[in-house]
C-alpha positions in Angstrom: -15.1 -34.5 10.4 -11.9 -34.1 12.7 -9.8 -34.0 9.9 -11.5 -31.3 8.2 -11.7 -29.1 11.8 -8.0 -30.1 12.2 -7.5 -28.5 8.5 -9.9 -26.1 9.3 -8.0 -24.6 12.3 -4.6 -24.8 10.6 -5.6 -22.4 7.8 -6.7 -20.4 10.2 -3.4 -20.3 12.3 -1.7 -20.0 9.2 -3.6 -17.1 8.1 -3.1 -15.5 11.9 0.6 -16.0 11.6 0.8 -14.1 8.0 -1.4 -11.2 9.2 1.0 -11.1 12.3 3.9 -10.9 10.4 2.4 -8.0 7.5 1.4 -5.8 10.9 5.2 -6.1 12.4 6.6 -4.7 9.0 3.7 -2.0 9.1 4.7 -1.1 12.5 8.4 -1.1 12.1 8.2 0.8 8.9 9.0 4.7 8.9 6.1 6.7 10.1 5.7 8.4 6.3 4.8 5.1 4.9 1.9 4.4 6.7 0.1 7.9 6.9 -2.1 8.1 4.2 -2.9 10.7 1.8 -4.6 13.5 3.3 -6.0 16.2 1.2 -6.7 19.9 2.5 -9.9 21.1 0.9 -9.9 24.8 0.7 -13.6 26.3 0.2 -14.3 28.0 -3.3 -14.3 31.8 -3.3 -18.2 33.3 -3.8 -18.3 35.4 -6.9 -21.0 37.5 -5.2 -18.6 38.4 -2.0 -16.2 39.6 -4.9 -18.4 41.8 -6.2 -19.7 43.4 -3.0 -16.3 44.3 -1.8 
């Protein structure tokens, strides 16, 4: 049981130390790369407002 908590706990530092690493590229990556896409929704035109005018 020790050895698999011992195993158990390395993985799990191992996984910390990879996720640690990603995030310091992330952060020291050019601000462009990590926005993401944001799309500008413009509201459709009402066919009945046209008309009225």
């Amino acid at each position: 049981m020790l050895k698999g908590l011992i195993i158990c706990f390395a993985v799990l530092f191992a996984q910390l130390a990879i996720l640690h690493v990603i995030d310091i590229r992330l952060y020291n990556a050019p601000q462009d790369a990590r926005q993401t896409a944001v799309t500008k929704i413009t509201p459709l035109k009402d066919d009945e407002e046209d008309v009225q005018s």
